[in-house]
C-alpha positions as CSV (number, residue, x, y, z in Angstrom):
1,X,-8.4,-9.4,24.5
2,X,-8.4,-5.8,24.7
3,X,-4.9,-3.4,23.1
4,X,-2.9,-3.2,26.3
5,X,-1.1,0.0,26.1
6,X,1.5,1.7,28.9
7,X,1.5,5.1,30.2
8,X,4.3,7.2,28.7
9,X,6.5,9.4,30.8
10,X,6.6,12.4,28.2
11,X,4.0,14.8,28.9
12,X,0.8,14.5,26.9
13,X,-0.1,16.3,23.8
14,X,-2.2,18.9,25.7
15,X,0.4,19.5,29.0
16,X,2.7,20.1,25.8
17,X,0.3,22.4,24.2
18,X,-0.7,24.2,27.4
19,X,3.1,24.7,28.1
20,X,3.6,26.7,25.0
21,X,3.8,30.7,25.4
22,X,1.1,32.8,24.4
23,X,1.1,32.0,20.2
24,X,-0.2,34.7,17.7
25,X,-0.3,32.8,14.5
26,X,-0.7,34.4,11.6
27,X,-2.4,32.5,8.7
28,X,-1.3,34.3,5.3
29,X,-3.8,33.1,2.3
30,X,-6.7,32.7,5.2
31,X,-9.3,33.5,2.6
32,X,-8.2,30.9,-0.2
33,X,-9.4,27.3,-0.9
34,X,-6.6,25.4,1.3
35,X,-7.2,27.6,4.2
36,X,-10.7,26.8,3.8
37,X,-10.8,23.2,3.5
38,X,-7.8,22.1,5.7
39,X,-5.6,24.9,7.7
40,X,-8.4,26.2,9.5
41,X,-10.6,23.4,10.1
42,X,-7.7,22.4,11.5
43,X,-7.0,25.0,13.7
44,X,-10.8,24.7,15.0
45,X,-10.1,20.9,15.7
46,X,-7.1,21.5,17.3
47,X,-9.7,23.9,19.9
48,X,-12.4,20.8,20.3
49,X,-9.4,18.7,21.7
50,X,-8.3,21.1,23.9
51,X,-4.8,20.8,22.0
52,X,-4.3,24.8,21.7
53,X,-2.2,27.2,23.8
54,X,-3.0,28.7,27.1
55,X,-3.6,31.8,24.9
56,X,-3.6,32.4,21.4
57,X,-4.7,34.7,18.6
58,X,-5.0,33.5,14.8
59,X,-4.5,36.4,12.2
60,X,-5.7,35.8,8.7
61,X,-3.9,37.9,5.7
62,X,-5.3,38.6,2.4
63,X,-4.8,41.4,-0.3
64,X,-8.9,41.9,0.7
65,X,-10.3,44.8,3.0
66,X,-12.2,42.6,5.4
67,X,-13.1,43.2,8.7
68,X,-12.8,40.4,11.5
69,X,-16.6,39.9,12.0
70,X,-16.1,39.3,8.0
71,X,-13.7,36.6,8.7
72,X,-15.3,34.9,11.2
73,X,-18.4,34.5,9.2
74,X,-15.9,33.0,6.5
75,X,-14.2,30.8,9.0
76,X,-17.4,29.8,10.2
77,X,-18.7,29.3,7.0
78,X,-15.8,26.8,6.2
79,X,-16.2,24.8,9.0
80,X,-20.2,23.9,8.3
81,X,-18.8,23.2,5.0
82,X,-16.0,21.2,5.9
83,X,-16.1,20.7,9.7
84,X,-15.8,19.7,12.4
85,X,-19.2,21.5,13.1
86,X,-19.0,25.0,14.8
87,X,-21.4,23.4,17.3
88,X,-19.1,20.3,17.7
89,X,-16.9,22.8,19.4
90,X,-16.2,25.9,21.2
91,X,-17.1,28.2,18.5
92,X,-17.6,31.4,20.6
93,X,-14.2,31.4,22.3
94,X,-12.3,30.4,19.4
95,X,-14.0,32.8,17.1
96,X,-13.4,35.7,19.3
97,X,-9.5,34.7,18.6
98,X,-9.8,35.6,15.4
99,X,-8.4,38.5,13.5
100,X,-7.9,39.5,10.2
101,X,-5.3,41.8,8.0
102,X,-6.5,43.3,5.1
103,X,-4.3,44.7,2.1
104,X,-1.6,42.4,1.2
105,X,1.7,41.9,2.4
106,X,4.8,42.6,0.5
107,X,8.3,44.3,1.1
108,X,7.1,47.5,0.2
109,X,3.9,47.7,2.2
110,X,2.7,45.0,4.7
111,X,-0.6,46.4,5.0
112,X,-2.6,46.1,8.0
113,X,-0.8,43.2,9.5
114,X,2.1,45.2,11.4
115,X,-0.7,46.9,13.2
116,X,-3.4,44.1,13.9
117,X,-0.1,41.9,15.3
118,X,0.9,44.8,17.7
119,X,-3.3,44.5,18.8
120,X,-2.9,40.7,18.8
121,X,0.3,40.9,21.2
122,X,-1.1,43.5,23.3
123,X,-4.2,41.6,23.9
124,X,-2.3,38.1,24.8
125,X,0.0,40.5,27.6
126,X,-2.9,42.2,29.0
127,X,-4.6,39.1,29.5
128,X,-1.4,36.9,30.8
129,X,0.9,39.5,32.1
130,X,3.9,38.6,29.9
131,X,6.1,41.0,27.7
132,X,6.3,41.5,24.2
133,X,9.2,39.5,23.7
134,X,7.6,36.5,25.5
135,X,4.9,36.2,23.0
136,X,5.7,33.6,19.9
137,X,4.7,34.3,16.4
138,X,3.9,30.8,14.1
139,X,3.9,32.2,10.0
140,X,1.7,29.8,8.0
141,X,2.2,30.2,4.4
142,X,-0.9,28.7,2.9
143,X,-0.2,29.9,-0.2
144,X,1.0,28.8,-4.0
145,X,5.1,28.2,-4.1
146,X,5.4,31.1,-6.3
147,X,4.3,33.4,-3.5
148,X,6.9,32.5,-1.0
149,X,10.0,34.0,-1.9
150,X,7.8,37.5,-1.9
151,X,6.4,36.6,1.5
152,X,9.9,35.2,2.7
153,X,11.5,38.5,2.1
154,X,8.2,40.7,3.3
155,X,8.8,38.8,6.6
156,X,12.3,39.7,7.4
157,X,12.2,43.0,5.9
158,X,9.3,44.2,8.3
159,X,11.1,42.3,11.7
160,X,8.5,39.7,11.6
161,X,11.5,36.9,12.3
162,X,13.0,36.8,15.4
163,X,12.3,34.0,17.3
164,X,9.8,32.7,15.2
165,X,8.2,29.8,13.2
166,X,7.7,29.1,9.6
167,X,5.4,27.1,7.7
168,X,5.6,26.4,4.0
169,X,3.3,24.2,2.4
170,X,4.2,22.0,-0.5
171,X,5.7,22.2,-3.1
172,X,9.1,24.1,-1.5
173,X,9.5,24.5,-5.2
174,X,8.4,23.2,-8.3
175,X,11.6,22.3,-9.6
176,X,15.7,21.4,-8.5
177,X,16.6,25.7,-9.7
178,X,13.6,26.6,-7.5
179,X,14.0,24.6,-5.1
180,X,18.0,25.4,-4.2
181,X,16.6,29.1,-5.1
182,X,14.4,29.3,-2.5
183,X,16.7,27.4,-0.1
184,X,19.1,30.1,-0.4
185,X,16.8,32.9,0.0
186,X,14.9,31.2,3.3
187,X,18.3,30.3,4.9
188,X,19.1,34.0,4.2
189,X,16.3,35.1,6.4
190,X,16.2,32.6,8.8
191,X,17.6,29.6,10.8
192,X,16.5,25.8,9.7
193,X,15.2,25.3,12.8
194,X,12.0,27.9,12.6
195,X,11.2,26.1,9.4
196,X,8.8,23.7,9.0
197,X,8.3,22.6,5.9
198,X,4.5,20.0,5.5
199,X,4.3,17.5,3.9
200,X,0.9,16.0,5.3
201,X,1.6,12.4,4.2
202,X,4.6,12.0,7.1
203,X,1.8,13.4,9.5
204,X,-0.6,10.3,8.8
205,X,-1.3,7.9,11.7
206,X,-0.2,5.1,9.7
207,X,3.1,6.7,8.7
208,X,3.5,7.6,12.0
209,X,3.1,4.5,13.1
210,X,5.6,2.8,11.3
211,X,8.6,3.5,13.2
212,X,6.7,2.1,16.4
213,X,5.9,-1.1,14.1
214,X,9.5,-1.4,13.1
215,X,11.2,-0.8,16.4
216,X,8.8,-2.0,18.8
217,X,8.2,-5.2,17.5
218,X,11.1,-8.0,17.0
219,X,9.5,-9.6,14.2
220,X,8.6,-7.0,12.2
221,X,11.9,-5.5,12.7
222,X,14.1,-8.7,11.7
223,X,12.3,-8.6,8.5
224,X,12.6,-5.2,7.8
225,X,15.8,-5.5,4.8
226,X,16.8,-7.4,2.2
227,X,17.0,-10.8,3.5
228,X,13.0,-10.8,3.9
229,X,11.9,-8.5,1.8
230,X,12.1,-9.1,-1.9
231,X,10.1,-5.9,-3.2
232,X,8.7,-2.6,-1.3
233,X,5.4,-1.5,-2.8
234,X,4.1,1.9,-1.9
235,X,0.6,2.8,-3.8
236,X,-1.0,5.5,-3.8
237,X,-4.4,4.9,-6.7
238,X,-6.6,7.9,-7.0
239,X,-10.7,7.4,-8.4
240,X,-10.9,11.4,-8.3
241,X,-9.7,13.8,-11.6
242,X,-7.8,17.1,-10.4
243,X,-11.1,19.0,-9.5
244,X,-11.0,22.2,-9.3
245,X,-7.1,22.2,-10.0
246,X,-6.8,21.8,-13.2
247,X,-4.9,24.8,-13.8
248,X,-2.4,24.3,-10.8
249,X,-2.0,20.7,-11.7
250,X,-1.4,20.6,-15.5
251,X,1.8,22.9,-14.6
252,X,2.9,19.8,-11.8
253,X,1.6,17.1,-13.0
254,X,1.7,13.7,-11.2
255,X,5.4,12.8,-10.8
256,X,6.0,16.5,-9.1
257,X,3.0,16.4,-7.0
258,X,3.3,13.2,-5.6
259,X,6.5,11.5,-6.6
260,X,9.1,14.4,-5.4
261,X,7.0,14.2,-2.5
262,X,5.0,12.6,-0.4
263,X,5.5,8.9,-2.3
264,X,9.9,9.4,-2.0
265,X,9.1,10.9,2.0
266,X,7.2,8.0,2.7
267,X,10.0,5.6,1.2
268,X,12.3,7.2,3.7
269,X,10.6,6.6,6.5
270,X,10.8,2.7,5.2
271,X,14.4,2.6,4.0
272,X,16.2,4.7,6.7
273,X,18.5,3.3,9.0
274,X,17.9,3.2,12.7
275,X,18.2,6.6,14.5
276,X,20.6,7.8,17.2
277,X,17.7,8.3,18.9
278,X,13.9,9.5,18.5
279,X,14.7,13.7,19.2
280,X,13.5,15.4,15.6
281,X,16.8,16.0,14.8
282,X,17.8,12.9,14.7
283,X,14.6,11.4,13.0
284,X,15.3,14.0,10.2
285,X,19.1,13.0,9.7
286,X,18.1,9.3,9.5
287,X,15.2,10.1,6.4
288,X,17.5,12.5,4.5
289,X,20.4,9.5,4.7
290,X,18.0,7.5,3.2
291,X,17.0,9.7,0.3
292,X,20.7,10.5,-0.2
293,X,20.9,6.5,-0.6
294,X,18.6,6.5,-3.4
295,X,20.0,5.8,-6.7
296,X,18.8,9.2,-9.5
297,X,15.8,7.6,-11.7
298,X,16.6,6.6,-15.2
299,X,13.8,6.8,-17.6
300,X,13.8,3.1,-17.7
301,X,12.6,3.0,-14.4
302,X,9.5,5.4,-14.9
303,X,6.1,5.5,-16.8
304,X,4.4,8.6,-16.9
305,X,0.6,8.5,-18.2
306,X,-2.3,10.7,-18.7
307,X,-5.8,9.8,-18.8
308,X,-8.2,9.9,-21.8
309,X,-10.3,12.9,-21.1
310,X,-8.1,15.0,-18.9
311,X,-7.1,17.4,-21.7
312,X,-11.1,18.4,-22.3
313,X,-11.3,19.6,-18.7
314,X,-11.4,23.8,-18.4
315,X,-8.0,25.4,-17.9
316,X,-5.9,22.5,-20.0
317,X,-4.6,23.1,-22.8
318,X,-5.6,20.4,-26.0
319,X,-2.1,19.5,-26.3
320,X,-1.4,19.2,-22.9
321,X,1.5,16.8,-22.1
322,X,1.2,16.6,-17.9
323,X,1.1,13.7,-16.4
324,X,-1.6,12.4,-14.1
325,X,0.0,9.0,-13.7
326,X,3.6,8.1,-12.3
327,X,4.9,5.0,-11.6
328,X,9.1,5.0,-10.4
329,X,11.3,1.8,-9.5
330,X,14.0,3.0,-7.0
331,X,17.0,1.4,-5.6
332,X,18.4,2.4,-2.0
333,X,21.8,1.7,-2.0
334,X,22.4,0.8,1.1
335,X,23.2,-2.8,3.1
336,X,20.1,-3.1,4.1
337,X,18.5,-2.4,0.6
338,X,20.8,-3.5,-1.7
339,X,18.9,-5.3,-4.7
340,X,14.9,-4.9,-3.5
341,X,13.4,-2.7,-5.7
342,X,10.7,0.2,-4.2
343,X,7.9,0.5,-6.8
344,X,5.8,3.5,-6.5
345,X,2.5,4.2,-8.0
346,X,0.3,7.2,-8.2
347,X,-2.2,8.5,-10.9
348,X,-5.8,10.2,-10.7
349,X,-8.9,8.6,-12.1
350,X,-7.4,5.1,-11.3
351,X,-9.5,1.7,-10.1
352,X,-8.1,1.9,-6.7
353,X,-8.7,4.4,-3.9
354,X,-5.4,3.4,-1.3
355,X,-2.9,4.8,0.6
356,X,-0.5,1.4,1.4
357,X,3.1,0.8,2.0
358,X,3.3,-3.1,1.5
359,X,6.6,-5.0,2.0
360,X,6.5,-8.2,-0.5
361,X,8.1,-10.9,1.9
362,X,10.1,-13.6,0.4
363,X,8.7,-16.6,-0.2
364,X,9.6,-20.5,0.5
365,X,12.3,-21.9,-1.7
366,X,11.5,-24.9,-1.7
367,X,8.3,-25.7,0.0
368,X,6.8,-29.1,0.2
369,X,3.3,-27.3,-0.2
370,X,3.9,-26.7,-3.8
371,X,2.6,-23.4,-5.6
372,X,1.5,-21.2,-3.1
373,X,-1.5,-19.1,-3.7
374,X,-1.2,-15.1,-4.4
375,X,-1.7,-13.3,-1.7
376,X,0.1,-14.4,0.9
377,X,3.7,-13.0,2.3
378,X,2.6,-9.7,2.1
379,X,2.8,-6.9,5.1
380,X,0.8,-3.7,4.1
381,X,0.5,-0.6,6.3
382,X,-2.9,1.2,5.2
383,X,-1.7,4.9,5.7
384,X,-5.6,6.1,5.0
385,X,-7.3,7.9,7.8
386,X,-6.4,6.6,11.4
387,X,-4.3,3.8,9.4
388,X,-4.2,-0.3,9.6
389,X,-1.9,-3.2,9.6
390,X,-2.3,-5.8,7.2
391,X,-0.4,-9.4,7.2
392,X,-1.2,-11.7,4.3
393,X,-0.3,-15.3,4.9
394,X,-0.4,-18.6,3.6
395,X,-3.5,-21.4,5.1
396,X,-4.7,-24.1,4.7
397,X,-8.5,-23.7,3.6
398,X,-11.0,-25.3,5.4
399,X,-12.5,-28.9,4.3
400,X,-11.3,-32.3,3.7
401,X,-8.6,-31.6,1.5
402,X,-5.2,-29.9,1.8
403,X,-6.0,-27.4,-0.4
404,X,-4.0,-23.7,0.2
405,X,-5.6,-19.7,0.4
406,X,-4.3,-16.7,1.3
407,X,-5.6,-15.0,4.1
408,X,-5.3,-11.8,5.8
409,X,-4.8,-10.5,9.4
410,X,-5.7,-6.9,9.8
411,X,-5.6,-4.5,12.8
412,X,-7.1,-0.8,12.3
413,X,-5.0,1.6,14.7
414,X,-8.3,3.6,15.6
415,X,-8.6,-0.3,18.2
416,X,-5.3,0.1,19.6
417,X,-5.0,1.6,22.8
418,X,-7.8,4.7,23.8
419,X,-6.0,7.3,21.8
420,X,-7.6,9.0,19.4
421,X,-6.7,9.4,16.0
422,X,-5.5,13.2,14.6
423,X,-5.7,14.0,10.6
424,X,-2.6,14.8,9.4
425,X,-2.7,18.5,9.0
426,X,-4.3,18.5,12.9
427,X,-1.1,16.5,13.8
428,X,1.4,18.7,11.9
429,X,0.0,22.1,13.6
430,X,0.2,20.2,17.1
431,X,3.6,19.7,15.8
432,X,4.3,23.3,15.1
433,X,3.0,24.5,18.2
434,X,4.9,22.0,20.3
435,X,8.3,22.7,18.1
436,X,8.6,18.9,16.9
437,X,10.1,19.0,13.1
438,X,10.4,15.1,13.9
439,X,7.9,14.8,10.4
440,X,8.7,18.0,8.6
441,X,10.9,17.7,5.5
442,X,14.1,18.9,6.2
443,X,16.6,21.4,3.8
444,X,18.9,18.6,3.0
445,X,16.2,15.6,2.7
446,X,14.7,17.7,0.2
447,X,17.8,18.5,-1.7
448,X,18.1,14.4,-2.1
449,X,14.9,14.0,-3.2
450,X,15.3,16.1,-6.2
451,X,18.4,14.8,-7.1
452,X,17.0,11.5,-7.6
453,X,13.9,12.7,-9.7
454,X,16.3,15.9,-11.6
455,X,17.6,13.3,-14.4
456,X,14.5,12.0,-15.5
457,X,12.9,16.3,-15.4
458,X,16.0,16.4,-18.0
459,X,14.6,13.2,-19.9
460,X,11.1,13.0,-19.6
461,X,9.7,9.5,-21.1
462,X,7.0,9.8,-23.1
463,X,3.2,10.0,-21.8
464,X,1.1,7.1,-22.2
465,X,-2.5,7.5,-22.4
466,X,-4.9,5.2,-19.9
467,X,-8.6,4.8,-19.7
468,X,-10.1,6.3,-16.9
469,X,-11.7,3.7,-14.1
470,X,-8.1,1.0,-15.4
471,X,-5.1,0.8,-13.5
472,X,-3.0,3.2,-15.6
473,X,-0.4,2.3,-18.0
474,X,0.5,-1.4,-18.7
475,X,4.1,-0.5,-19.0
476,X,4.1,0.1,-15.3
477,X,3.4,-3.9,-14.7
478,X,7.0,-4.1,-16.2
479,X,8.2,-2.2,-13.0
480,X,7.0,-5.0,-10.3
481,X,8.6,-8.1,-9.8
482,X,7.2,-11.4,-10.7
483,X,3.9,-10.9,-8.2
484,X,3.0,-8.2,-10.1
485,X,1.4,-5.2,-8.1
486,X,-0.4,-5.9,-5.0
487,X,-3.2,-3.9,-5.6
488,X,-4.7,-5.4,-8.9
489,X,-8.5,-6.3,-10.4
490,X,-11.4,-4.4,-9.7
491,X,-12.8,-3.7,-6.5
492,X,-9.8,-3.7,-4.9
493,X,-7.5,-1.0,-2.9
């Protein structure tokens, strides 16, 4: 039997999109790699599904002298590379919406932007009749962390503010100084509410969907604490080395890339308390009341490692010490939590290639079935692509004999329902658009999240050295209860 699904009385994602003013965004870093290979393909998707504004203008910034033609052949160029497929969509309209601002933008000189943004607005009232002050500007700062307080400062020194939205990518700091640093300086320059901070694991259909698991189903929900759940798993195994970021990564490293965010994020959105309600204010205050729950990591609780052959790539150094492996045990102290440890697990060239949350249900005390098989017990949200839902259970295996297996029940989200599925950076710029900070990392979530990773950037354990392919460190097995990790063994994840 077929999903059955109900109609919901909000308005859809496009009335929501077409009832947005006329939108100049400006894309500063349009010409570097994540621009390339996510912002912009983004945008383009976002065209395809008819998910834009009535009227819009995108402005690319870069220190280069290049002409718009210019950047659309770049644009262009990054979409056959990356897609979707300039033929896949409305590639003549959306590239004519494109702009570009040569020669930087700093505090001293913006460069071209002022001027192509008074073109941009002029064209949007012309064409829709509405006054300067009617048109909304959306900042993306695709750039690297260093770069925003320069940018931050740019923007309110040159009246580029007022009335508009902000949107850092991650890291909002590479450290707890920088971090509270640049804090200070953004709140200095502008109200929380126009910033949105990404971070494009909250923006995943399977992390997404969590809350609708949780709340919308009785069963699920009753389980959801300690009196069910004897261990929270959330494992995130990388095949892939860092690519073409070797130099970016050796000075982040594993536990800052991942662990400070998306993996402590994602264990929010598992450990938080019930909401007032579902409004993005209150979806935020329930994930940073989690976070401020968390107990600060000792360095018992961590294993950092780093694989053979990651200090021969170009751009480390021979000694370097990063990590490209963390695995953390946290404890949420809270009523709920109390006592059920959340292992986390991340690393590149690993066995595994998963994104899963899996709650480790307890098992019978005393069942008359005897030992029970591994597997079962287990309830695993796959957070990869449109995300699944896994239940493991206990069976009896078919044949003659009671013999036991575990089995599993799976559903892939892409089944449920007609929707269809947006990657999580096409999500988060509907979500810009639309003013929805429901999954966009707030000031004071972030301020937790450092605290509980700050003691152990003060006491760093040592690094532990894996082979690449393995499953990291065996110190981290120490970090699991009893069952050990759910992912395990070759082949699997």
């Amino acid at each position: 039997m077929a999903p059955q699904t109900s109609q919901p009385a909000a308005p859809s994602s496009d009335e929501r999109a077409k009832g947005t003013p006329p939108t100049v965004f400006v894309l500063f870093g349009a010409t570097g790699d994540l621009a390339r290979r996510m912002v912009l393909p983004a945008f383009f998707d976002l065209a395809r599904r008819d998910l834009m504004p009535a009227d819009w203008r995108l402005v690319g910034n870069g220190r280069g002298d290049v002409s718009h033609e210019e950047f659309r052949d770049r644009v262009r160029s990054a979409l056959e590379e990356f897609g979707p497929a300039p033929q896949d969509g409305p590639w003549e309209d959306f590239s004519e919406r494109l702009l570009f601002a040569g020669g930087g933008f700093t505090e001293e000189d913006p460069g071209s932007l002022t001027d192509v943004l008074a073109d941009a607005r002029r064209q949007l009232q012309e064409a829709d009749g509405v006054g300067g002050e009617d048109v909304h500007l959306v900042h993306f700062l695709a750039l690297p962390p260093s770069a925003f307080p320069g940018y931050t400062r740019a923007l309110g020194t040159h009246g580029l503010t007022e009335g508009a939205t902000v949107v850092y990518e991650k890291p909002f700091g590479a450290s707890p100084e920088e971090f509270r640093e640049l804090d200070a300086l953004v709140h200095e320059v502008l109200q929380e509410e126009q910033v949105f901070r990404i971070d494009h694991f909250l923006g995943k259909e399977g992390t997404r969907s969590l809350h609708v698991l949780r709340f919308g189903n009785a069963l699920l929900g009753t389980a959801w604490g300690r009196d069910l759940v004897e261990e929270v798993q959330v494992d995130v195994p990388e095949p892939l080395d860092v690519d073409d970021r070797a130099e970016f990564y050796d000075e982040t490293g594993a536990l800052l890339d991942m662990l400070v965010t998306h993996l402590l994020q994602v264990s929010a959105e598992v450990a938080m308390e019930p909401p007032a309600s579902f409004a993005p204010a209150d979806l935020q205050e329930a994930r940073a009341a989690a976070l401020a729950a968390v107990r600060p990591l000792s360095r018992d609780d961590v294993v950092l490692g780093q694989y053979e052959g990651y200090r021969d790539l170009e751009d480390v150094a021979d000694d370097s010490s990063t990590d490209t492996y963390v695995a953390a045990r946290l404890w949420v102290d809270t009523d709920r939590w109390r006592g059920v440890p959340f292992v986390l697990r991340t690393g590149k060239r690993l066995a595994g290639d998963a994104q899963r949350v899996s709650l480790l249900l307890r098992r019978p005390e005393r069942s008359p079935l005897g030992e029970l098989p591994v597997g079962g017990d287990v309830l695993t949200v796959d957070l990869k692509g449109p995300g699944a839902v896994e239940l493991g259970v206990v069976v009896k295996a078919p044949g003659p004999e009671l013999a036991l297996a575990a089995a599993t029940a799976g559903l892939s989200l892409a089944d449920a329902g007609d929707g269809d599925p947006l990657p999580p950076y096409v999500a988060l710029l509907h979500d810009v658009m639309t003013g929805d900070r429901s999954l966009f990392t707030s000031s004071t979530g972030l301020e937790h999240a450092w605290a509980v990773v700050e003691p152990v950037l003060a006491d760093r354990p040592e690094v532990l050295p894996y082979a690449p392919g393995s499953w990291g460190p065996e110190a981290a097995d120490a970090l699991t209860g009893p069952r050990g990790w759910v992912l395990r063994g070759e082949g699997q994840g």
